[in-house]
C-alpha positions in Angstrom: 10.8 101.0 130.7 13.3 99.4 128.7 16.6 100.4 127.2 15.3 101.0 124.3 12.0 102.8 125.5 14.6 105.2 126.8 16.1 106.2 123.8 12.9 106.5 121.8 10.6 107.7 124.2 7.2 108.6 123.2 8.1 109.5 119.8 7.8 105.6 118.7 4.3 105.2 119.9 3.0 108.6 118.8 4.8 109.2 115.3 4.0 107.1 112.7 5.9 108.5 110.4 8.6 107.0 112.5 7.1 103.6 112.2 7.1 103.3 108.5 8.7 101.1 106.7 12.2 101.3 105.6 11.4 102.6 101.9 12.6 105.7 100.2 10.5 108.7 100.1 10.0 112.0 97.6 11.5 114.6 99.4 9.5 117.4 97.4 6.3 116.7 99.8 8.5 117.0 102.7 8.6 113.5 103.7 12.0 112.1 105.0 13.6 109.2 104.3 13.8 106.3 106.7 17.1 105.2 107.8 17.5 101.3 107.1 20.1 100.4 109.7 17.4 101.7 112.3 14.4 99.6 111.2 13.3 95.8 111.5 13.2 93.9 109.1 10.2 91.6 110.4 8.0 94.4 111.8 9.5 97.3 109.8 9.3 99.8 113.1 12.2 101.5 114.4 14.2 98.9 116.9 13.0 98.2 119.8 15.5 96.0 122.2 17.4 94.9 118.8 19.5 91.6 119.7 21.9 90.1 117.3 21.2 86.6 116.0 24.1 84.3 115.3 24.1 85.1 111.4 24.5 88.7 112.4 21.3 89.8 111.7 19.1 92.2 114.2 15.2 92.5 114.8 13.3 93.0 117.8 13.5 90.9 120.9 9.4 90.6 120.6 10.2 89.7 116.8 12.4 87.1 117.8 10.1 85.6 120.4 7.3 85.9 117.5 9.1 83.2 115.9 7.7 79.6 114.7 10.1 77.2 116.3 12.4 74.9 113.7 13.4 72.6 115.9 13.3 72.1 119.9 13.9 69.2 121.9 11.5 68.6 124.6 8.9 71.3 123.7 7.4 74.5 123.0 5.7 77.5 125.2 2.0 78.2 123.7 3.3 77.8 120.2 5.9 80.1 120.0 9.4 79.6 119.6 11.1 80.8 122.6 8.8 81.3 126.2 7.5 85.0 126.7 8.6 87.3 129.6 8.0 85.5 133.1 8.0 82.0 131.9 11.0 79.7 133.1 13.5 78.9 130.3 13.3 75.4 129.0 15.0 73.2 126.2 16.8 74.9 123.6 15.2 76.1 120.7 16.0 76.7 116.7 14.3 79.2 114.8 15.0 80.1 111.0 16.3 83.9 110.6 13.8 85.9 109.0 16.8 87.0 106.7 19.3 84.4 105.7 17.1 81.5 106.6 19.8 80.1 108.7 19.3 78.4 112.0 19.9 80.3 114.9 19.9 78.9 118.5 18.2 80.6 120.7 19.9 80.4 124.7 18.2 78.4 127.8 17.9 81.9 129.0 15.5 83.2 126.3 15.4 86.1 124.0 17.3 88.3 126.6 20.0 85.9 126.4 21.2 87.4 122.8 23.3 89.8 122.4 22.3 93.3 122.2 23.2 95.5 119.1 23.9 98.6 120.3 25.4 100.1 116.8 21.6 99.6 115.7 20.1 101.8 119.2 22.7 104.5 117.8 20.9 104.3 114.5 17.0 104.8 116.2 18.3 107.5 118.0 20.1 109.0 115.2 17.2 108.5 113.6 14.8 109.7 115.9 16.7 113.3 115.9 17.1 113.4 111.8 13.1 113.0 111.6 12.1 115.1 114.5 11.9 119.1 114.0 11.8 118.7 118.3 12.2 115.8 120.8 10.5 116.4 124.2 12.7 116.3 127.4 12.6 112.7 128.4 12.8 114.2 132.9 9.9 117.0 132.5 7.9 115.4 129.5 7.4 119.3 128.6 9.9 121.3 127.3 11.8 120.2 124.1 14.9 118.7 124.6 18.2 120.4 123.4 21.1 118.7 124.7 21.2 115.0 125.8 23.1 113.1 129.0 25.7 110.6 126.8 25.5 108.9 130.6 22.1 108.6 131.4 21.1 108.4 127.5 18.1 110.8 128.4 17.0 114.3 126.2 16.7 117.1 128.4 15.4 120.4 128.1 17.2 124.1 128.8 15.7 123.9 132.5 16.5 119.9 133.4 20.3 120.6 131.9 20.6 122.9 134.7 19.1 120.8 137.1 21.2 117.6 136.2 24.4 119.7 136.6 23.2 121.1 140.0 22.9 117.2 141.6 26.2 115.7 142.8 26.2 112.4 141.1 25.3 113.9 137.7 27.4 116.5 137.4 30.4 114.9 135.7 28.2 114.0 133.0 29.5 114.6 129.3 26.3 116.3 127.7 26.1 117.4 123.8 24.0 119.2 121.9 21.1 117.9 119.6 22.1 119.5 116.9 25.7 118.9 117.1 24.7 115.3 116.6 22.3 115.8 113.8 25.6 117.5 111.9 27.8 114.6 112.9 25.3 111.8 111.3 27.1 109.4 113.8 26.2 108.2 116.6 28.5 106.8 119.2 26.7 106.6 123.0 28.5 104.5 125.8 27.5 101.2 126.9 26.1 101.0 130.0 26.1 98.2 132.5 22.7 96.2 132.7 23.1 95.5 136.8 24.3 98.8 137.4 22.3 101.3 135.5 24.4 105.0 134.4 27.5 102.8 135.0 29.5 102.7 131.6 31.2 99.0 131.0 35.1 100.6 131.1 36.5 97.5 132.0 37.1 93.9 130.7 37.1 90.8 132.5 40.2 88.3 131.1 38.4 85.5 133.2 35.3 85.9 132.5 35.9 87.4 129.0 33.1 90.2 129.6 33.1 93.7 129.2 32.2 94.8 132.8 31.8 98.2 135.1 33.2 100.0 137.9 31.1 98.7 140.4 30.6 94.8 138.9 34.9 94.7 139.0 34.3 95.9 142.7 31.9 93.4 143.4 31.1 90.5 141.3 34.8 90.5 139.9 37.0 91.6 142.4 39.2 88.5 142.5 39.5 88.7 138.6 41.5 90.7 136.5 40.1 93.9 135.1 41.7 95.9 132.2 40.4 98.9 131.1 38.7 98.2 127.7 41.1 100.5 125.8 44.3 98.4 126.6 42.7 95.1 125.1 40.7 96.4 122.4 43.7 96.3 119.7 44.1 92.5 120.8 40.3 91.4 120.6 39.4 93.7 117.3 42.7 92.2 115.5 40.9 89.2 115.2 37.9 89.8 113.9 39.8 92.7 111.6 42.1 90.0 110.3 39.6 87.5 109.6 38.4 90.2 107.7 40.8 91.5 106.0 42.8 88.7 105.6 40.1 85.9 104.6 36.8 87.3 104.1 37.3 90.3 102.3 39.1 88.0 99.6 36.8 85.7 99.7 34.2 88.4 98.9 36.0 89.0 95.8 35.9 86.0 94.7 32.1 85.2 95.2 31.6 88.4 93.0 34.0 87.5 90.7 32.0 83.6 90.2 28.8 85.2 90.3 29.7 87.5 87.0 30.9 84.6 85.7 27.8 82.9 86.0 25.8 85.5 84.8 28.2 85.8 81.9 27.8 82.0 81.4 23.9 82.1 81.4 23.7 84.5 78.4 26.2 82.7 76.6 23.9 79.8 77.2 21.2 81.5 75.9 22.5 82.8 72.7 23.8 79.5 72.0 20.3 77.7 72.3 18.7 80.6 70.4 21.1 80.6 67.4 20.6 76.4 67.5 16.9 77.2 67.4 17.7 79.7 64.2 19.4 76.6 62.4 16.4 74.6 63.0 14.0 77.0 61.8 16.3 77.7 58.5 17.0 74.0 58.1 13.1 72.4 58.7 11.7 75.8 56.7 11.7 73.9 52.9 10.4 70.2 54.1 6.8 69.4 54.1 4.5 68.5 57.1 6.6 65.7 57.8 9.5 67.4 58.2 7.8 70.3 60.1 7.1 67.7 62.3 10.9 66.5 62.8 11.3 70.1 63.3 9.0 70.4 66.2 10.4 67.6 67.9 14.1 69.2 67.7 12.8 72.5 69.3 11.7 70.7 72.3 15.1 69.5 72.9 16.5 72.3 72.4 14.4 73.6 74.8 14.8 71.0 77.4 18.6 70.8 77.3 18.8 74.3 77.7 16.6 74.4 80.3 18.4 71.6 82.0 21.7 73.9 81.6 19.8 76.8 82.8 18.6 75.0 85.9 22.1 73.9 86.7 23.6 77.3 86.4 20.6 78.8 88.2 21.4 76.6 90.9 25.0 77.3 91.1 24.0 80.7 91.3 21.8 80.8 93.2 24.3 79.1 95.7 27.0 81.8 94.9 24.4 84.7 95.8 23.5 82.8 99.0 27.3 82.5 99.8 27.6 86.0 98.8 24.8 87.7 101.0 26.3 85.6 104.1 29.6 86.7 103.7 28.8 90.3 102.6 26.2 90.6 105.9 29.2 89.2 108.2 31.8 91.7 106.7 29.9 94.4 106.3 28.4 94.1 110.2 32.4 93.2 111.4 33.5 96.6 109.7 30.6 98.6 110.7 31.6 97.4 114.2 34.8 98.5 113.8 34.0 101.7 112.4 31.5 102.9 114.2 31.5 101.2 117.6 33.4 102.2 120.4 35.8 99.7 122.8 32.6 98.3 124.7 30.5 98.0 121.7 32.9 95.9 119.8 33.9 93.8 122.9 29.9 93.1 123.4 29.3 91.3 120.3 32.9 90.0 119.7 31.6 86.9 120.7 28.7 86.8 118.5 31.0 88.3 115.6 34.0 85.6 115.8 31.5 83.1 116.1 29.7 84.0 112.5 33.2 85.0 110.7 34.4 81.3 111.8 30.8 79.5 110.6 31.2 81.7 107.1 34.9 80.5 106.9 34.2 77.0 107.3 31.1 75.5 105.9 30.7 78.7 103.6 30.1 77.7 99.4 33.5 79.6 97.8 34.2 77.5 94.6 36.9 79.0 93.0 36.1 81.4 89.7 38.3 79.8 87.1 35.3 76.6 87.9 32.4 78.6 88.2 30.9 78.4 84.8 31.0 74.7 83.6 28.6 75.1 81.2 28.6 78.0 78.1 26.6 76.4 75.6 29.6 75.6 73.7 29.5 71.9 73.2 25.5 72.5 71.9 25.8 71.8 68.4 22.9 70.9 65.2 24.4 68.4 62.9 22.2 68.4 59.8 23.5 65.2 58.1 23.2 63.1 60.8 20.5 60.3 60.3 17.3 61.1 62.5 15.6 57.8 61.5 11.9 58.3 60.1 9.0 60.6 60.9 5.7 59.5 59.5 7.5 57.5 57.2 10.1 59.7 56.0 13.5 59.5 56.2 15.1 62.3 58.3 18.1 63.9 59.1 19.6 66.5 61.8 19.9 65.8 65.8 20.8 67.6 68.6 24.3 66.7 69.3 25.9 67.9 73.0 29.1 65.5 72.5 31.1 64.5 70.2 32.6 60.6 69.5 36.3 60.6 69.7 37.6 57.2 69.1 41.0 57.5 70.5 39.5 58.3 73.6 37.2 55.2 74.0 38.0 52.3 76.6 37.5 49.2 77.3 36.6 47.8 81.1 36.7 44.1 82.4 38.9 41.0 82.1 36.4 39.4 79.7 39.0 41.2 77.0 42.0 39.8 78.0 41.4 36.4 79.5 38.6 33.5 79.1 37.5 29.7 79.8 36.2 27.4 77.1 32.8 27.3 77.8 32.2 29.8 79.7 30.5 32.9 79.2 32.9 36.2 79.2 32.0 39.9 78.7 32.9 43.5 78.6 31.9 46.7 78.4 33.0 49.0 75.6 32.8 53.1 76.7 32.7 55.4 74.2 33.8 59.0 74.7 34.2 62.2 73.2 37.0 64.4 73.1 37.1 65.5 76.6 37.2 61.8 78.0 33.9 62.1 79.2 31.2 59.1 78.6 29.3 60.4 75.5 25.6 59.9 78.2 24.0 58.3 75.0 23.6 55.1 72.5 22.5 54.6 69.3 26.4 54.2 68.0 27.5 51.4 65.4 29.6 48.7 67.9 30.7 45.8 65.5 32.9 43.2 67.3 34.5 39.8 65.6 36.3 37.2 67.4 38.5 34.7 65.5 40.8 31.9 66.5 44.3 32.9 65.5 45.0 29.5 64.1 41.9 28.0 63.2 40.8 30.6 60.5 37.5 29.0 60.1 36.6 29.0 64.1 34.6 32.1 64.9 32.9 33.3 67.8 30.1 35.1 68.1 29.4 38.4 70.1 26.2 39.8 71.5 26.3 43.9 71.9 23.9 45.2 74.0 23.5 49.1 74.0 23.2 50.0 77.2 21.6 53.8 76.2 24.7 55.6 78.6 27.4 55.3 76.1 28.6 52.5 77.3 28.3 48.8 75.3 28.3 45.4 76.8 29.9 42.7 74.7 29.3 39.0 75.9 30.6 35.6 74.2 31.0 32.0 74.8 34.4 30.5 73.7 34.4 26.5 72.4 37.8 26.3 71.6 41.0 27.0 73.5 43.6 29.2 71.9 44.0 33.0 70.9 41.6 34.8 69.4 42.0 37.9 67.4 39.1 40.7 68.4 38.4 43.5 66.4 36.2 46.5 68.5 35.1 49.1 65.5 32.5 51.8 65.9 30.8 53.2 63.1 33.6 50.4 61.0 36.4 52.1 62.9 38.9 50.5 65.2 38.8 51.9 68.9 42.3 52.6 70.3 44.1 49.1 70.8 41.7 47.5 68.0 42.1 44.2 67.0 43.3 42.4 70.9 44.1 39.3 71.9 42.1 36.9 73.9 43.5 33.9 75.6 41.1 31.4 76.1 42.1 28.4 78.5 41.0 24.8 78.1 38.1 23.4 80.5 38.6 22.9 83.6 39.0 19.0 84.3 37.3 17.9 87.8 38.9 15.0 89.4 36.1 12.0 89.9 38.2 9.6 92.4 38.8 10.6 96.0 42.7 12.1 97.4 43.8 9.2 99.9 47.0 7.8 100.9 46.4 4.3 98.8 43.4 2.2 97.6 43.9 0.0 100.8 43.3 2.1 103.3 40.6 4.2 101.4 39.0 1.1 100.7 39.0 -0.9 103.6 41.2 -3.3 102.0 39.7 -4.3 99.2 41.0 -6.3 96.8 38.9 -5.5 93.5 39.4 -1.2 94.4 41.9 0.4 92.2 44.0 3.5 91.8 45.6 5.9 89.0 49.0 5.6 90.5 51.2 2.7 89.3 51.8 1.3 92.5 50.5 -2.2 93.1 50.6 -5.2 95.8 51.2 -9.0 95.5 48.1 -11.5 96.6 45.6 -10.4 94.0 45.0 -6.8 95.1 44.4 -4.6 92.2 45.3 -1.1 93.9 48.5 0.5 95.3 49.2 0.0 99.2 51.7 1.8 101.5 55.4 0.4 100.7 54.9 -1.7 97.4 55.8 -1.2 93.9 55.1 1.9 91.8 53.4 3.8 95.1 53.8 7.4 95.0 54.8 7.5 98.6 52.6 10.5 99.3 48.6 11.1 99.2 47.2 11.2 95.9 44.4 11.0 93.5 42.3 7.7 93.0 41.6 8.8 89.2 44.3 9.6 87.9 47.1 9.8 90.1 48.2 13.3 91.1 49.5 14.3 94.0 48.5 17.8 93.7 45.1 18.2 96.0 44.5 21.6 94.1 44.8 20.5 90.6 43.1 19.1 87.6 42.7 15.7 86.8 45.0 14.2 83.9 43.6 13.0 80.9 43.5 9.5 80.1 46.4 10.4 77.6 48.9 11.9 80.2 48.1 9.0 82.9 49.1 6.3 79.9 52.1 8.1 78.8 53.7 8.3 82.6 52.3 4.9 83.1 53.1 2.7 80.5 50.4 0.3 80.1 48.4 1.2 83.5 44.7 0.3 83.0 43.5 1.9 86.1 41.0 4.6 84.3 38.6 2.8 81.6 40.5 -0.1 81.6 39.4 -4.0 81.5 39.0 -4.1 85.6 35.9 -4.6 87.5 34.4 -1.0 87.3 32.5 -1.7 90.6 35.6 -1.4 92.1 36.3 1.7 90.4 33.2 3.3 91.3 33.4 1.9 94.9 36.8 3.9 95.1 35.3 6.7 93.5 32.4 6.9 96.0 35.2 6.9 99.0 
C-alpha cells in the first residue's frame, strides 16, 4: 500500500462522495463542498501519490503515466508516455501538462522520479476528516478512529491508542486528536523518509543537497555533512521567498495591471468601430441604391479592421493571461509552501520550486503596462468628403481612413535623388507618412514629380511613378543631358519636406578603345605604320612613340588618347588636340590599319 493509500484508506474506494469532482455544492441538502487543493485536476478524485510537475502543477502519478507522450527520443512503452510500474526506465520523455500546456520532462527513472507534493497529501487528509462524520481505525479496521499517529500517519481507534503507547518503539509518538484537526483547518504532518519508513527526514544533506533521516545520515551519509533542517531552512526558503517577493510578486502586478489595460483597450476599440459604423449608417441613409451599395461596402471594412484590431489585442491578451496564470500558479504554490509547509516539506520541492521561479523569470511574456495597449481605436476615422471613386456609375464619396498624410513627415530613400549618369536609368522611392512617422500601409495618393535642367529651361525629364500600394512610391528617369536639374516632389500639388532638390547628373562615361602599353613599339612588335595618342615619336619612318624619343611620356600609357592614368576615361578628341598641338594620332590622315592593329593589342 502506498503512501497515499495510507492516508486515505478505504474511504477513497468506498465513498464516492469523496471522489467527486472538485465543484461547489448546496449545502441545504447536506452535501459538502469538495476541497480543490485536494482533487486532480485530470481524474477529479482525491490525490492519490500527487507528484509535482516542473510548472508546479500536481495530479496523480497514474495520471501522469496516462499521458500521450510530446516528444521522446528513442521510443515509447505500449503508447504511453512514461513506462508503467516494473518496466525498465528508458529515454527521456516530454509530455504537455494537462494544465498550463507546458512541457514537462519526465526523469529516466519514471513517474516515481517526480517530486512528491506533500502540501497536497495534507489537503486529502484534511479532506478526508472535513467530509467524514467517522474514519475507521486504519490498525483494527473496526473501531472508528479518534486520534491519529503524526509518525506513523495512521488513524487509530480508543483501543489501538493504548496499544501503540504500550510498544517500546511507538511510544514517543506525538498523537492528536481528529477533531482538534478538523478545528485547525490546517494540516501539517512530517515527512517521512521513503528507505526508512516512520523515520521523519530532520536532517539535510549540504553534499548531496537532500533532506535526509536519522538512519540514512548514519548510513548512506555518514561521511557527509548533516544539518538539522531547522538551521538551513532560513537559507534555502530566502531564496525562493525573495524571488518572490522581490521579482515575482511585482511582476504579478504588472501582468494585471496590462491585462486591464487590454481589456480597457478592447472596449475602446469597440465603441470606436460602432460609433464609425453609426456615421456610416447616418451618412449612406439619404442616397439611393447606389449609394446603399457604397455603404455596404464601408461596413465590411469596418468590420474587418476591427476585427483585425480585435485579433491583435486578443492575442496580446491572450498572451498576458497565459503569462499571468504561470506566474500566479508559481507564486501562489511558492507561498503556499512557505505558509503551510514545514522545514522538510519546503526543502523537498525547493528544487522543483527554484527551478519554475527561474523558467517564469526568464522566458516569461512581461511587457511593460505603459505598452500594453497599442491599439484604442483612436486613429479609426470616416472622412465623408474624401473621393470613393464610382459605384455603379456614380460618383462617391467617404473612406475608411486609419492614417493620416503628414507631409513634413514624408522621406525620400536612395541616391537616385542626389546623384545620376547621362544615360542611365536612376530611381527612388518616395514614402509617405502620417503624423506619427509611420508608412501610411496604403496608395492611391497624388505623387507629381518634374525634373528640369537648371540652365537649359527648355530640357526636361521625364519621370515614371509607380504606386507601389504600401505607401511608398518609386520614381525612375533617364537623364540625356549632364548638368543640375531642379526636382520638384509634391503630393496632392504639395511640396514634400526638402521639395524642389537638386540632381547632379554626370557626363557619360568615355571607354578607352586603344590598349595601356609602354609605347607603340613594343606593343606592336615594331611596327612602323602603328600609332599612339601620346606625342612622342621616332626617326626612320615609324609613326608611333618608342622608349627614349621625342614627346614620349616616359611612363605606360594609353594607345587612344594618351593618358597615363590606367583607371580613367579616355580624352576627347578635343583635349588630346589642345595638349598636343597638331597630333593626328586619333582620326587623323594615318593608315587606320595601323590604328586598329594597335587598338586590337
Amino acid at each position: 500500500m502506498s503512501h497515499c493509500d495510507q492516508i486515505l484508506g478505504k474511504d477513497v474506494d468506498s465513498s464516492p462522495t469523496a471522489t467527486t469532482n472538485s465543484s461547489s455544492k448546496n449545502g441545504d441538502n447536506g452535501d459538502v463542498v469538495i476541497n480543490a487543493r485536494a482533487v486532480c485536476r485530470v481524474c477529479k478524485c482525491l490525490y492519490r501519490e500527487p507528484k509535482i510537475m516542473q510548472c508546479l502543477h500536481t495530479f496523480c502519478a497514474d495520471c501522469v503515466r496516462q499521458l500521450e507522450p510530446f516528444s521522446v527520443s528513442s521510443g515509447v512503452h505500449n503508447g504511453k508516455a512514461v513506462p508503467l510500474e516494473g518496466e525498465p526506465p528508458s529515454s527521456a520523455v516530454t509530455v504537455l501538462c494537462p494544465e498550463c500546456d507546458s512541457e514537462v520532462d519526465i526523469p529516466l527513472s519514471g513517474v516515481d522520479g517526480l517530486t512528491t507534493d506533500h502540501l497536497a497529501l495534507d489537503e486529502v487528509f484534511l479532506e478526508t476528516l472535513m467530509s467524514k462524520n467517522s474514519v475507521v481505525c486504519d490498525l483494527c479496521n473496526d473501531g472508528d478512529a479518534e486520534k491519529r499517529c503524526e509518525v506513523c500517519s495512521v488513524n487509530l481507534c480508543e483501543f489501538c491508542i493504548q496499544a501503540h503507547r504500550r510498544q517500546k518503539r511507538t511510544s514517543s509518538h506525538t498523537v492528536q486528536c481528529l477533531e482538534d484537526l478538523k478545528t485547525q483547518g490546517c494540516l501539517s504532518r512530517p515527512v517521512l523518509c521513503s528507505l526508512h519508513p516512520g523515520q521523519e527526514l530532520r536532517l539535510f544533506c549540504e553534499p548531496c543537497d537532500l533532506p535526509v533521516c536519522l538512519e540514512c545520515a548514519a548510513t548512506f551519509h555518514r561521511d557527509h555533512r548533516c544539518l538539522p533542517t531547522r538551521d538551513v531552512i532560513d537559507r534555502h526558503g530566502g531564496r525562493i521567498r525573495d524571488l518572490v517577493t522581490g521579482r515575482l510578486r511585482p511582476r504579478l502586478d504588472q501582468l494585471e495591471e496590462s491585462l486591464r489595460k487590454v481589456d480597457l483597450s478592447q472596449e475602446a476599440l469597440q465603441t470606436r468601430v460602432d460609433a464609425a459604423v453609426d456615421e456610416v449608417r447616418s451618412f449612406a441613409r439619404g442616397y439611393a441604391s447606389a449609394v446603399e451599395s457604397h455603404c455596404l461596402l464601408l461596413l465590411r471594412r469596418l468590420e474587418e479592421l476591427g476585427l483585425q484590431r480585435r485579433s491583435h489585442l486578443h492575442l496580446q491578451r491572450a498572451q498576458l493571461q497565459q503569462a499571468l496564470s504561470d506566474t500566479r500558479g508559481g507564486v501562489e504554490f511558492a507561498e503556499r509552501l512557505l505558509t503551510c509547509g514545514s522545514d522538510a516539506e519546503i526543502l523537498s520541492a525547493k528544487d522543483v520550486t527554484l527551478r519554475r521561479l527561474a523558467v517564469l523569470m526568464e522566458t516569461g511574456y512581461n511587457p511593460p503596462p505603459e505598452t500594453a495597449c497599442p491599439d484604442d481605436g483612436s486613429s479609426i476615422c470616416f472622412l465623408p468628403r474624401e473621393s470613393a471613386g464610382e459605384v455603379a456609375g456614380y460618383p462617391m464619396v467617404g473612406v475608411i481612413h486609419t492614417k493620416t498624410l503628414e507631409l513634413s513627415r514624408c522621406t525620400i530613400e536612395g541616391e537616385g535623388l542626389q546623384r545620376g549618369r547621362e544615360g542611365q536609368r536612376g530611381e527612388f522611392t518616395l514614402v509617405c507618412r502620417d503624423s506619427a512617422g509611420e508608412q501610411m500601409g496604403r496608395g492611391g495618393e497624388a505623387v507629381l514629380v518634374s525634373m528640369v535642367h537648371k540652365e537649359k529651361k527648355d530640357c526636361r525629364v521625364e519621370a515614371a511613378v509607380v504606386d507601389n500600394s504600401d505607401g511608398s512610391y518609386t520614381v525612375s528617369y533617364t537623364p540625356m543631358e549632364p548638368g543640375a536639374y531642379s526636382v520638384w516632389v509634391c503630393v496632392k500639388a504639395l511640396h514634400v519636406k526638402g521639395s524642389p532638390f537638386v540632381l547632379n547628373v554626370r557626363r557619360q562615361v568615355r571607354w578607352h578603345r586603344g590598349t595601356f602599353h609602354c609605347c607603340s613599339f613594343c606593343s606592336s612588335g615594331g611596327s612602323k605604320e602603328a600609332r599612339c595618342g601620346c606625342m612622342g615619336s621616332m626617326p626612320g619612318g615609324f609613326q608611333g612613340c618608342g622608349h627614349g624619343h621625342k614627346g614620349h611620356p616616359g611612363k605606360p600609357h594609353w594607345s587612344c588618347c594618351g593618358s597615363t592614368v590606367e583607371a580613367s576615361e579616355c580624352l576627347p578628341q578635343s583635349v588630346i588636340t589642345a595638349v598636343g598641338g597638331t597630333i593626328t594620332a586619333v582620326g587623323g590622315t594615318g593608315s587606320p590599319r595601323g590604328h586598329l592593329r594597335t587598338v586590337e593589342l
